[in-house]
C-alpha positions as CSV (number, residue, x, y, z in Angstrom):
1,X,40.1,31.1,12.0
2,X,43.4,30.6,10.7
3,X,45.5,33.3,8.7
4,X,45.9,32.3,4.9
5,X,48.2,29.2,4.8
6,X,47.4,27.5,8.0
7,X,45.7,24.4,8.2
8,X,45.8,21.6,11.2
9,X,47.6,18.5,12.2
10,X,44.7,16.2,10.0
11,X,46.3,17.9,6.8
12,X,49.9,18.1,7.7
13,X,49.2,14.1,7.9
14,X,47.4,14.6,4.8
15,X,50.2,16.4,2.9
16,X,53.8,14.6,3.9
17,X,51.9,11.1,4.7
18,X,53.4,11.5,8.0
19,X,51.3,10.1,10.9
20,X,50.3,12.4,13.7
21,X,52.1,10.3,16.6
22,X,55.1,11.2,14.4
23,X,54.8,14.4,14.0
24,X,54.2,15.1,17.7
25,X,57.1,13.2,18.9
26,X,59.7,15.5,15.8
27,X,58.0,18.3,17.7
28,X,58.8,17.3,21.1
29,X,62.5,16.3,19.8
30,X,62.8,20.2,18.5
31,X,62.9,19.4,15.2
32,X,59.8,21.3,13.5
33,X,58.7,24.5,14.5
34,X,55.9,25.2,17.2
35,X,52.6,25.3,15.6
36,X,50.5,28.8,16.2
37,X,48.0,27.8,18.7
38,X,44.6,28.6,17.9
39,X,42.3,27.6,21.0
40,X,43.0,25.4,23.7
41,X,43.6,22.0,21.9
42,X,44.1,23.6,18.3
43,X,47.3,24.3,17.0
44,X,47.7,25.3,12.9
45,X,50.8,24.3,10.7
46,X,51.8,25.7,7.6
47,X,54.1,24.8,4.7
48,X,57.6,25.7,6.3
49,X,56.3,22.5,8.9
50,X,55.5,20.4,6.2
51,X,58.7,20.9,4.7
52,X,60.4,20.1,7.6
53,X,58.5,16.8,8.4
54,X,59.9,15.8,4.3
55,X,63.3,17.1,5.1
56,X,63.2,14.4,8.6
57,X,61.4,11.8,6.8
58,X,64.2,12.5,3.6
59,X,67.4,11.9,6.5
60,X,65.5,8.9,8.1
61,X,65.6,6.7,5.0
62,X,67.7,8.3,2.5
63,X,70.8,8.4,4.7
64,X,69.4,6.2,7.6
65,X,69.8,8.7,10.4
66,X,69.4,8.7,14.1
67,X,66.8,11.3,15.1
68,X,69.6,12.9,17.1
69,X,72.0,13.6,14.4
70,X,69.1,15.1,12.1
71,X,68.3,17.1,14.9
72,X,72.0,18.6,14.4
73,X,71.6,19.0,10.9
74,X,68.5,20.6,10.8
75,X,69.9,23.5,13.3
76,X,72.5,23.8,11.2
77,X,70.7,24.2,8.3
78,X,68.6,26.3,10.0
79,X,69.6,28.4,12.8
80,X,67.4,29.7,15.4
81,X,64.1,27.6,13.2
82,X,63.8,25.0,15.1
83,X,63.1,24.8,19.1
84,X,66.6,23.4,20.1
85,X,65.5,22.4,23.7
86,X,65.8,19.1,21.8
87,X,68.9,16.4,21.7
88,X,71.5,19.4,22.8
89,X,69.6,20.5,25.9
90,X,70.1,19.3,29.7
91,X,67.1,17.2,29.7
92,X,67.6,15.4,26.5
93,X,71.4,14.7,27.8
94,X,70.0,13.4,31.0
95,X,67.6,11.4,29.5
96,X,70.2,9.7,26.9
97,X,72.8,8.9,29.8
98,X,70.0,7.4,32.0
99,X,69.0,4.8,29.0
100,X,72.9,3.9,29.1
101,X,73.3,4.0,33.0
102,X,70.0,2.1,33.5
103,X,70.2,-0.1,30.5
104,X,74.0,-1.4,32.0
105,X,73.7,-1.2,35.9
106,X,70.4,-1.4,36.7
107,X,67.7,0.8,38.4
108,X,68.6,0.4,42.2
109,X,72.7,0.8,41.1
110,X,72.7,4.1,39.5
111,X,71.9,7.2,41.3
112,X,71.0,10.6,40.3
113,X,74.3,11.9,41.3
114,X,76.0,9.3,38.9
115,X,73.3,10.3,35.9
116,X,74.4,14.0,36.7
117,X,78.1,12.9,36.5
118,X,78.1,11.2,33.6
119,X,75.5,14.2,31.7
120,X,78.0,16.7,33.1
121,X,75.2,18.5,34.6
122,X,75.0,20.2,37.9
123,X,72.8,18.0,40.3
124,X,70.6,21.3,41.2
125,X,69.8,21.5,37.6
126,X,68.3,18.1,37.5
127,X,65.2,18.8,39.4
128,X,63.9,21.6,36.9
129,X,63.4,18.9,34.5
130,X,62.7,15.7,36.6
131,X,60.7,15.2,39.7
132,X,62.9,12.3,40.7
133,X,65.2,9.4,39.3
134,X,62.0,7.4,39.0
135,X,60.9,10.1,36.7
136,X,63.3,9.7,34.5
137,X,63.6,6.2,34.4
138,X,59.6,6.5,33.2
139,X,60.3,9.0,30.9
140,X,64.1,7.1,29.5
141,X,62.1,4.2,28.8
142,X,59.4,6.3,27.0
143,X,62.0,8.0,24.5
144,X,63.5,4.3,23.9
145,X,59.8,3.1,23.3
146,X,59.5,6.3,20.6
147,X,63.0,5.9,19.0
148,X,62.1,2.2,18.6
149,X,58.5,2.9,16.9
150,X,60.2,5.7,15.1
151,X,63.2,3.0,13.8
152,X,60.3,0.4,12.6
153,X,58.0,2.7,10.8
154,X,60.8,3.7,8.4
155,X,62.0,0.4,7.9
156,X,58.6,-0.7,6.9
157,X,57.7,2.4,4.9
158,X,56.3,1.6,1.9
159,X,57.0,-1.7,2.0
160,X,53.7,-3.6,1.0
161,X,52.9,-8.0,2.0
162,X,56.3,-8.2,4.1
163,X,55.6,-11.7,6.0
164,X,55.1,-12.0,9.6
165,X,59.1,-13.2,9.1
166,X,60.1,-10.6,7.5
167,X,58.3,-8.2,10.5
168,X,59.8,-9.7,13.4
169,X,62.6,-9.9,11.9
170,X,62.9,-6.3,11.2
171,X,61.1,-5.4,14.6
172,X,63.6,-8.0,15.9
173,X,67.2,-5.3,14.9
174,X,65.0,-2.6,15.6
175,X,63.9,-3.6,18.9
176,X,67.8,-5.3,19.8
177,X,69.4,-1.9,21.2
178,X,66.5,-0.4,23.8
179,X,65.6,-4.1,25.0
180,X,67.9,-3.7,28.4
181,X,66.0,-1.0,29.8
182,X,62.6,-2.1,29.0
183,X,63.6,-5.5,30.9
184,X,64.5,-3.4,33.4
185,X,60.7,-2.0,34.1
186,X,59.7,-5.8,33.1
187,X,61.7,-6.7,35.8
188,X,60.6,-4.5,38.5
189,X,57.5,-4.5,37.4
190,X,57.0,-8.5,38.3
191,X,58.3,-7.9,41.4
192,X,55.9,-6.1,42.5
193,X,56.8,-2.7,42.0
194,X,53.1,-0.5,41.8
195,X,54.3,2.3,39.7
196,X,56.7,0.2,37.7
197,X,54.1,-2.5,36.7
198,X,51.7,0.5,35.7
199,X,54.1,2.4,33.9
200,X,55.2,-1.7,32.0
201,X,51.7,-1.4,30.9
202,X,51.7,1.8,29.8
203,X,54.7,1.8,27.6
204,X,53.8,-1.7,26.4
205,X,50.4,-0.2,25.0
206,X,52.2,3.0,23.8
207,X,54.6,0.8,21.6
208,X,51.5,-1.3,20.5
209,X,50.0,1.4,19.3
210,X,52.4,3.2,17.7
211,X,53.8,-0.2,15.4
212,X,50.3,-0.6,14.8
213,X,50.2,2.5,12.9
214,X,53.3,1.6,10.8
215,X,51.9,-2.0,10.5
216,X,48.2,-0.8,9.2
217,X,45.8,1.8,9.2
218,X,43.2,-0.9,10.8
219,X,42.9,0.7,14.2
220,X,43.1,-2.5,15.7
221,X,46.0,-2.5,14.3
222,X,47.8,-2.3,17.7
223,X,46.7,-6.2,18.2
224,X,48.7,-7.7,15.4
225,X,51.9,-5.1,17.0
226,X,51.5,-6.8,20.7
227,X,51.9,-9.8,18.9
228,X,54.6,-8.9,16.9
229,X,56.3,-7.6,19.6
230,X,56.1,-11.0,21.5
231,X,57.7,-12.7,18.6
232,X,60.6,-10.2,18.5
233,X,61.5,-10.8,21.7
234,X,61.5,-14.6,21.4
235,X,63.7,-14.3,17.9
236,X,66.4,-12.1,20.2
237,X,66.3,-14.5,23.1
238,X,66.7,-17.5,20.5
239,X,69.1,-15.9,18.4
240,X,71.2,-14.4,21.7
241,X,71.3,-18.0,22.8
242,X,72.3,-19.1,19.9
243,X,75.4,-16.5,19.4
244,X,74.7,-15.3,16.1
245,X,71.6,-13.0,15.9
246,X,72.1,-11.7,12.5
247,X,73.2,-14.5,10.7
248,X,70.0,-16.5,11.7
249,X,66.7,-16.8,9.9
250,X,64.1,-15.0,11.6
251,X,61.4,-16.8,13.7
252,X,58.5,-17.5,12.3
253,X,55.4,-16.7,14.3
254,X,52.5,-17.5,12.3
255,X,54.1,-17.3,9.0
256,X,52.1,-15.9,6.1
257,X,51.6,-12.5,4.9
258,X,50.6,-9.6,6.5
259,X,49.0,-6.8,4.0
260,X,51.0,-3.4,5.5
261,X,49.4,-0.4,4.3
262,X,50.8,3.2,4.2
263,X,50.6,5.0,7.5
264,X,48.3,7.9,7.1
């Protein structure tokens, strides 16, 4: 039983129209507060997390934030509230100079000792939160993968019959800045790479499925995403080729209209 004022994740979603997915990843970023845990997969919220999912969502599209800087603000506004092993910590600074490092040299070119370097953290202190550089790289591209569903979800937000134009070319700009390092598994991954191509697939279907939430609350939703995400990446390529990505019209898929619903 929870105390009076607790309820779960279902009506946190319920009460800010936040999806779960959402909410889990603010939670790993440190910016709401841990949830009481109430068995051994139940964990209860309570208003002060509700108001702090609105207060995100509010930074996100009223000001057009990056999850990091509302992570700043938040602490500020609330000292010792949130769990700030988020953005400021070791691991989070790792993980944001391995996305650059990877993104810009390439897998085989960087080594730990370089990520460390740049991070200015000690090389000892590495290993308590990564089991290797492969580790990270898997775990870089994830946070990109999150940032990117994150991005696309409030550009779409409310937005009801955008086109199949209108969606790639939002997913398109969204997409634009974490593309590097996901070519970077794509590219290991075809050549051969076991734990690369496996961990391609997963982040592929991880990113499916979390547009597919923004896109519909259809839980096949995830299909028309894959898709999506396909014509995204053709519209950069074109529009890269081309030398004026955000001048261009956007490419057109399938054309039409796709019906978006509010993400529960």
């Amino acid at each position: 039983m929870g105390t009076p004022g607790e309820f779960p994740i279902s009506e946190l979603v319920a009460r800010t129209g936040v999806p779960a997915a959402s909410i889990h990843h603010y939670r790993r970023l440190g910016l709401l507060p841990a949830p009481r845990r109430a068995a051994a997969n139940r964990f209860l919220y309570s208003q002060r997390h509700a108001d702090a999912v609105e207060r995100v969502r509010e930074l996100r599209e009223r000001h057009r934030l990056p999850l990091r800087h509302i992570a700043q603000i938040m602490d500020a506004e609330n000292p010792g509230q949130t769990d700030m092993a988020s953005l400021a910590d070791s691991g989070e600074q790792l993980r944001s100079v391995a996305v650059q490092e990877f993104a810009l040299r390439g897998y085989t070119e960087v080594s730990v000792a370089d990520i460390c370097t740049q991070a200015g953290v000690a090389k000892g202190t590495f290993y308590r939160y990564f089991r290797s550089k492969q580790d990270l790289f898997f775990q870089a591209v994830e946070a990109v993968v999150d940032n990117i569903a994150e991005e696309f979800a409030a550009s779409v937000d409310g937005q009801v019959g955008l086109s199949r134009q209108e969606l790639t070319r939002k997913l398109a700009e969204t997409l634009l800045p974490g593309l590097p390092i996901m070519l970077e598994l794509a590219k290991r991954s075809v050549q051969g790479q076991v734990e690369h191509a496996a961990a391609a697939q997963r982040v592929f279907w991880r990113l499916a499925e979390r547009l597919g939430e923004a896109l519909s609350d259809d839980p096949r939703g995830h299909r028309l995403a894959g898709a999506l995400i396909m014509d995204a990446i053709a519209h950069i390529f074109a529009e890269g080729l081309m030398g004026h990505f955000a001048d261009r019209p956007s490419f057109d898929g399938a054309g039409g209209a796709i019906a978006l619903t509010a993400p529960d």
